[in-house]
C-alpha positions, -999 to 999 in steps of 0.1 A, spaced: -7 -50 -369 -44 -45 -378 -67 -26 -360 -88 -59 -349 -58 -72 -334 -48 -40 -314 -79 -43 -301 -81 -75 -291 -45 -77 -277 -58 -49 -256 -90 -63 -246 -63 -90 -236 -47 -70 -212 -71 -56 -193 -89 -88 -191 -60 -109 -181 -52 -82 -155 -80 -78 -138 -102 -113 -140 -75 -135 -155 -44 -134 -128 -69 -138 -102 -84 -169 -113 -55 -180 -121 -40 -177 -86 -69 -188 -69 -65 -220 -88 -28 -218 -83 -32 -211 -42 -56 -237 -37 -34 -265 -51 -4 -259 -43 -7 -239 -11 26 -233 14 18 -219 46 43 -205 67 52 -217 102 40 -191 129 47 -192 165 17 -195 192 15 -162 204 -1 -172 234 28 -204 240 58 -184 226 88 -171 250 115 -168 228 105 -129 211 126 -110 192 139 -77 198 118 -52 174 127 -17 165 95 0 155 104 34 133 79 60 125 86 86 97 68 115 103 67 153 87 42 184 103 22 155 122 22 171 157 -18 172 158 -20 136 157 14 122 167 6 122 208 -20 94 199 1 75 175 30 70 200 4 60 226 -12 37 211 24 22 199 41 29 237 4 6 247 8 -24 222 15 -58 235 47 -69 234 66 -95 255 100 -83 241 121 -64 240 111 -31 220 121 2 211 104 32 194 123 57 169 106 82 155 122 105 126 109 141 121 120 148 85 121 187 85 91 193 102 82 230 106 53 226 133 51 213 170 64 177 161 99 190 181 82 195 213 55 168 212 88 142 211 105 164 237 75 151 258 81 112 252 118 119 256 125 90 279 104 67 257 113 67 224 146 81 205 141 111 180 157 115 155 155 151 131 169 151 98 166 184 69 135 175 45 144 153 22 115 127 12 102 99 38 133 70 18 156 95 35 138 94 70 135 58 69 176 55 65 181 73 91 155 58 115 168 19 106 205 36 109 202 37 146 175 6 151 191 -24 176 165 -44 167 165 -77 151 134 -70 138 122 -37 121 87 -25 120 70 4 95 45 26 107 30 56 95 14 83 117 -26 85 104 -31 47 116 -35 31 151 -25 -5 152 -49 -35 172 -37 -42 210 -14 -77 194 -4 -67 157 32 -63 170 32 -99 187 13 -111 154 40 -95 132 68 -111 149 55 -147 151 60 -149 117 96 -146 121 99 -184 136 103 -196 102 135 -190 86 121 -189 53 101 -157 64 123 -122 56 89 -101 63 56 -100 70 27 -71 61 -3 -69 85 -41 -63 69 -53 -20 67 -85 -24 77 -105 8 60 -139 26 78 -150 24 45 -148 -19 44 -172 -14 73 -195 9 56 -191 36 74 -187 63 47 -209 79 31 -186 89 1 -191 74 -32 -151 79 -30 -142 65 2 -168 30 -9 -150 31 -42 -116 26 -21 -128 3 -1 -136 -23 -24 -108 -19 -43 -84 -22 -10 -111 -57 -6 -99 -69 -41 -59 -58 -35 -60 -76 -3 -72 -105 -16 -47 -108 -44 -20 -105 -15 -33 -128 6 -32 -159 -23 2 -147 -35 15 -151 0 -4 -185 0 15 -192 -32 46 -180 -20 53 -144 -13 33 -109 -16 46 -86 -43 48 -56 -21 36 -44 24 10 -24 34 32 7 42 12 13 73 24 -22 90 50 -42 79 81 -57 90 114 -73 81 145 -88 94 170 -61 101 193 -85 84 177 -83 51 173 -40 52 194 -24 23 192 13 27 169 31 0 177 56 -27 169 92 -16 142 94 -44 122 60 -34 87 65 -38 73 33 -28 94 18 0 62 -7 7 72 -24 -24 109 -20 -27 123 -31 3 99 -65 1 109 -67 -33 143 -68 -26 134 -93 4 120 -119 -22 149 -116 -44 173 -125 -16 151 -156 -17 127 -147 15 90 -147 19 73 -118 28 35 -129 41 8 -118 49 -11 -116 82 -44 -105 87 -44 -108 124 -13 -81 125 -44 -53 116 -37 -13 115 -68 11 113 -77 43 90 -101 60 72 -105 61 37 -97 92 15 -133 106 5 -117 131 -20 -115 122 -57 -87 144 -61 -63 134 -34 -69 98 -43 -58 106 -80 -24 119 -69 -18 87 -47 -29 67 -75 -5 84 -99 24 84 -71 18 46 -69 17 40 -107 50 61 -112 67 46 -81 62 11 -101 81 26 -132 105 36 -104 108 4 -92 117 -16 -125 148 8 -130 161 4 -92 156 -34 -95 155 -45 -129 167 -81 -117 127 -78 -107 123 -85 -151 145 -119 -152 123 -149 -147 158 -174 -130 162 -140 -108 128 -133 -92 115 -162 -76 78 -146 -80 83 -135 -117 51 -143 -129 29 -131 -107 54 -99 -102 46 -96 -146 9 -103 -137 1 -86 -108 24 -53 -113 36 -47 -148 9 -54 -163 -9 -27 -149 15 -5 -160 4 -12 -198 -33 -7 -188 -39 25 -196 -20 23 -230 -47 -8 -233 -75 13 -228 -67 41 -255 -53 11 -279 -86 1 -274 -111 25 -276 -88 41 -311 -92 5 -323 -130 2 -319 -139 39 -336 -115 30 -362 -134 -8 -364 -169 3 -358 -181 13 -391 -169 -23 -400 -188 -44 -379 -219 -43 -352 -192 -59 -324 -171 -27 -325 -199 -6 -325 -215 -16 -295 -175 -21 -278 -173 17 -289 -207 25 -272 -202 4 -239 -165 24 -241 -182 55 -242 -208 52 -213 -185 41 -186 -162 70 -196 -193 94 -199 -205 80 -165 -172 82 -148 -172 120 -161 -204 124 -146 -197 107 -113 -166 132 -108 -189 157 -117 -207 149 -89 -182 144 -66 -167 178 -75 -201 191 -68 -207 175 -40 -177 190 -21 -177 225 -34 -216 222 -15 -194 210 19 -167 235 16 -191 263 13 -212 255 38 -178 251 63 -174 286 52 -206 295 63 -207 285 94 -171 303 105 -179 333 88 -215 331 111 -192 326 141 -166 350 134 -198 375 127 -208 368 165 
């Protein structure tokens, strides 16, 4: 293959990915839109017995607050709250000794939150089975908005909205605004795929499924937010999404914690395609196309990118299109250097400054 046409296969990739799909589904979610049936929270009696189970590991600080706020949610039915510690080495032991008549507890060695989640949805009498995770606080009705999806028997699972501080504009990190659009532009690919059909994946911080439909994970599951809706949608259930089911958090504001999420998520899709590979055969995944679209080819985006940027230096001296693809190529990397730069800077100048101040009060 010539150079030209490794660069404009890659150009092809990217652009498909990123402006192509989505017009695409757009187009695709405004003709031929299938809404699910959801019961009238307000009208419905008939609720479904839920088993909410919270994975947790050293969360003690925060964990008093989580399991208020889920003891507090509205919920007409019946309910039940199971919280797993997996190896935690901090107060989380006695914090759940305190809510001992509340919710069941459940401690398991240290062994990766796939684990903790087995053993939580091992013991849940639900028929129903909500996903939390301890840094969020869910709105007063996302449990009731959860479940009302369940009404219609074509629905195996349903993922509520994250709703970032930084969505709101209330960061002041170039890091945490960065997130924040993005999570703006992933949401709004999920919401049209669940118009077309299904969601490719849950917001791991609230989602659901029918006990039913659970399959327990591998040990090594890194991304059980796609997985087990995965594996939902290849049983032939939707899994949809609900914006009024809405759990609240703050955006990370540190470059490098972000990159190791990032590269957790991209090698927990790798994962994925060997656990499920029936997720690859078009008559087997009923949302094969925009699984290809939405999730592979991301995976071959950053081969893209140095396919095309080795293309273009190779190209430029040939032509003034490559030069100036070579030049753009070069500024937005220069500028993303920079902007790390920056960032890097920025919170070595907020760390010191922490330091400061404690060694001034430890002085006193």
């Amino acid at each position: 293959m010539g150079m030209d046409r490794v660069f404009w296969f890659s150009a092809f990739v990217i652009g498909y990915t990123y402006l192509g799909y989505p017009l695409l589904l757009a187009a695709w979610a405004r003709a031929a839109r299938r809404p699910n049936r959801k019961a009238d929270v307000g009208e419905y009696r008939n609720w479904p017995s839920i088993s909410i189970v919270l994975a947790v590991r050293n969360e003690a600080a925060r964990l008093p607050a989580r399991i208020d706020n889920l003891l507090q949610l509205n919920y007409p039915g019946r309910r039940e709250l199971i919280v797993v510690s997996n190896g935690s080495t901090d107060g989380t032991r006695d914090v759940l000794a305190e809510y001992a008549d509340r919710v069941q507890a459940v401690e398991i060695p240290a062994g990766g939150k796939a684990r903790a989640l087995n053993a939580g949805v091992s013991i849940a009498a639900g028929d129903i089975l909500i996903f939390a995770d301890a840094r969020q606080q869910f709105s007063a009705d996302a449990l009731v908005e959860l479940a009302a999806n369940f009404i219609d028997s074509e629905v195996g699972g349903a993922t509520g909205e994250l709703v970032l501080d930084s969505e709101c504009g209330e960061t002041t990190s170039s890091v945490g605004e960065s997130v924040g659009l993005y999570w703006k532009y992933e949401k709004w690919l999920r919401r049209n795929e669940s118009a077309v059909w299904s969601t490719l994946g849950a917001t791991g911080a609230i989602y659901a499924i029918r006990r039913e439909l659970w399959r327990p994970l591998p040990a090594d599951a890194l991304l059980d937010d796609v997985l087990v809706p995965m594996r939902v949608v290849l049983d032939g259930r939707r899994i949809v999404f609900d914006e009024k089911a809405r759990a609240y958090d703050h955006a990370s504001t540190d470059a490098a914690s972000e990159t190791r999420r990032k590269t957790r998520t991209l090698a927990g899709n790798y994962q994925i395609l060997a656990q499920e590979p029936r997720l690859l055969v078009p008559v087997l995944n009923p949302v094969w196309l925009q699984y290809m679209s939405h999730k592979v080819s991301r995976l071959f985006v950053p081969w893209a990118l140095i396919a095309a940027f080795v293309a273009s230096a190779v190209l430029a001296p040939s032509h003034w299109f490559f030069t100036a693809a070579l030049s753009m190529q070069i500024a937005f990397y220069g500028l993303a250097a920079i902007g790390a730069a920056l960032e890097a800077r920025e919170r070595r100048g907020f760390l010191n400054q922490v330091s400061a101040v404690a060694e001034g009060k430890g002085a006193r």
